[in-house]
Every structure is written in C-alpha cells, then in structure tokens.
C-alpha positions as CSV (number, residue, x, y, z in Angstrom):
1,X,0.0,0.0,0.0
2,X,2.8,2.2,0.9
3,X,4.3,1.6,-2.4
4,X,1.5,2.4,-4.4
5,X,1.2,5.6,-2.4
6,X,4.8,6.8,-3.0
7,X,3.9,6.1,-6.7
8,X,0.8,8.3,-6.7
9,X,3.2,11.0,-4.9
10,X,5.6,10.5,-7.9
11,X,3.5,11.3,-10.2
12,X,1.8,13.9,-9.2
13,X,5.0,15.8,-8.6
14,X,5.8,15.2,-12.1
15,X,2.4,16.6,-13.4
16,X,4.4,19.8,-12.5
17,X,3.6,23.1,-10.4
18,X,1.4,24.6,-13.2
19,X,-1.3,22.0,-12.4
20,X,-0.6,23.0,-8.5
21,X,-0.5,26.0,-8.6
22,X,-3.6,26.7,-11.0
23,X,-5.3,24.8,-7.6
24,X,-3.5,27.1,-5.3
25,X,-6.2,29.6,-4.2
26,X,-8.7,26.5,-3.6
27,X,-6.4,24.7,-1.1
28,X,-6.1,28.3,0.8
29,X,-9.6,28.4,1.9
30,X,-10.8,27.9,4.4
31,X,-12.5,24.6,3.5
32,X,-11.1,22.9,0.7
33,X,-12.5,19.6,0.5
34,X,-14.5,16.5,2.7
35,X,-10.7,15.2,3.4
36,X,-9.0,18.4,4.1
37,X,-12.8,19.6,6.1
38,X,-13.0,16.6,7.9
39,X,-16.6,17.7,7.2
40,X,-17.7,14.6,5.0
41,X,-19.0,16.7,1.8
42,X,-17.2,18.3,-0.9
43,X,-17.2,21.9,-1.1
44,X,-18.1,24.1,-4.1
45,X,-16.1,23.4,-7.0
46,X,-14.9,19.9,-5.7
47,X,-16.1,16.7,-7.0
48,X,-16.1,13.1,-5.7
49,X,-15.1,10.4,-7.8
50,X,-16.1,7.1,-6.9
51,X,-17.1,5.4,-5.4
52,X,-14.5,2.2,-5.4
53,X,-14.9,-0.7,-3.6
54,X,-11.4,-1.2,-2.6
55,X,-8.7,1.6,-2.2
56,X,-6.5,-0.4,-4.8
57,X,-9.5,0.5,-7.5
58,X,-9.7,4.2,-6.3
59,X,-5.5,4.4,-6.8
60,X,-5.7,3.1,-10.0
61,X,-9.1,5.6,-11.5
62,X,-6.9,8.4,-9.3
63,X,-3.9,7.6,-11.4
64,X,-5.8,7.6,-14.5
65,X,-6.6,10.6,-13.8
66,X,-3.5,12.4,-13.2
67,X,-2.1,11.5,-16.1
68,X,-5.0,11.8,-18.2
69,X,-4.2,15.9,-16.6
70,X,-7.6,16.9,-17.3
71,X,-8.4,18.3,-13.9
72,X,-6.7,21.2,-12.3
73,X,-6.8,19.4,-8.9
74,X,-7.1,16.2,-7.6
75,X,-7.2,14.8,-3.8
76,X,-6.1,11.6,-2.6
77,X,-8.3,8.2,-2.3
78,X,-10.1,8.4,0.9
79,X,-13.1,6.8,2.6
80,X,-16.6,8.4,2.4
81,X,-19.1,6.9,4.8
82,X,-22.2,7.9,2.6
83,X,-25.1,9.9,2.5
84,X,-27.5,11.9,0.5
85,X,-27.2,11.1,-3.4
86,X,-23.6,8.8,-2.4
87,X,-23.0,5.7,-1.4
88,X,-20.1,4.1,1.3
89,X,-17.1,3.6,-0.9
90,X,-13.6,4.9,-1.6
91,X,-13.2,7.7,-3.6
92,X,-10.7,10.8,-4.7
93,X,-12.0,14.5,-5.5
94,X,-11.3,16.5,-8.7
95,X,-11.2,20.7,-8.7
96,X,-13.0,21.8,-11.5
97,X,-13.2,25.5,-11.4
C-alpha cells in the first residue's frame, strides 16, 4: 500500500507546479474539500469520484486521472461513509473551477 502511495506521490510531482498551482487559491480556503474539512461533503467546485470498492480500484481511477491531466486538482483516495445522493465507498476529489 505504501508503495502504491509513494507512486501516486511521484506522479503527481511530475504533473508539474502549473497544475498545483492553478489549484492554489482553492487549497487556501478555508474549507477545501471533505478530506481536508473533515466535514464529509465536498465543497463548491470539488467533485467526488467514486465510489470504489477497494482503495487499490480508487488508486488506480486516481492515477488515471493524473495522467490523463484533465483536472486542475485532484485529492487523494479516501473513505466516504455515505449519505445523500452517495454511497459508502472509496473515492478521490477532482477541482474543476
């Protein structure tokens, strides 16, 4: 697991600061996300993707993402207990502005 996390770290270094920082005034509010909140939903302008069954199947559609670089954020693979239109699963968030 830790491998496949170091990986994901890899790469999305190598999708260079552009993609960063074109995200940059999104992770300095306030509330950025359901993993960064700790709140459980997405805030505006975030998006979750999922959900997976496993985290292995959330790294690899997270992966698929980063390289496909279409996104101008993305947030790790995490667990979302459920609720309103989403089910329990695994998934990642995208920033689409």
């Amino acid at each position: 697991m830790k491998i496949r996390r170091l990986h994901a770290a890899i790469l999305a270094v190598a999708l260079g600061a552009g993609v960063l920082a074109g995200a940059a005034p999104a992770f300095a509010a306030p509330q950025t996300s359901a993993a960064a909140a700790g709140a459980g939903w997405p805030t505006r302008d975030w998006y979750l993707q999922g959900p997976y069954p496993t985290m292995a199947a959330c790294d690899l559609a997270y992966q698929d993402a980063a390289q496909n670089g279409q996104y101008t954020g993305l947030l790790y693979c995490h667990w979302f207990r459920g609720g309103g239109p989403y089910a329990a699963g695994y998934y990642y968030e995208v920033y689409i502005p």
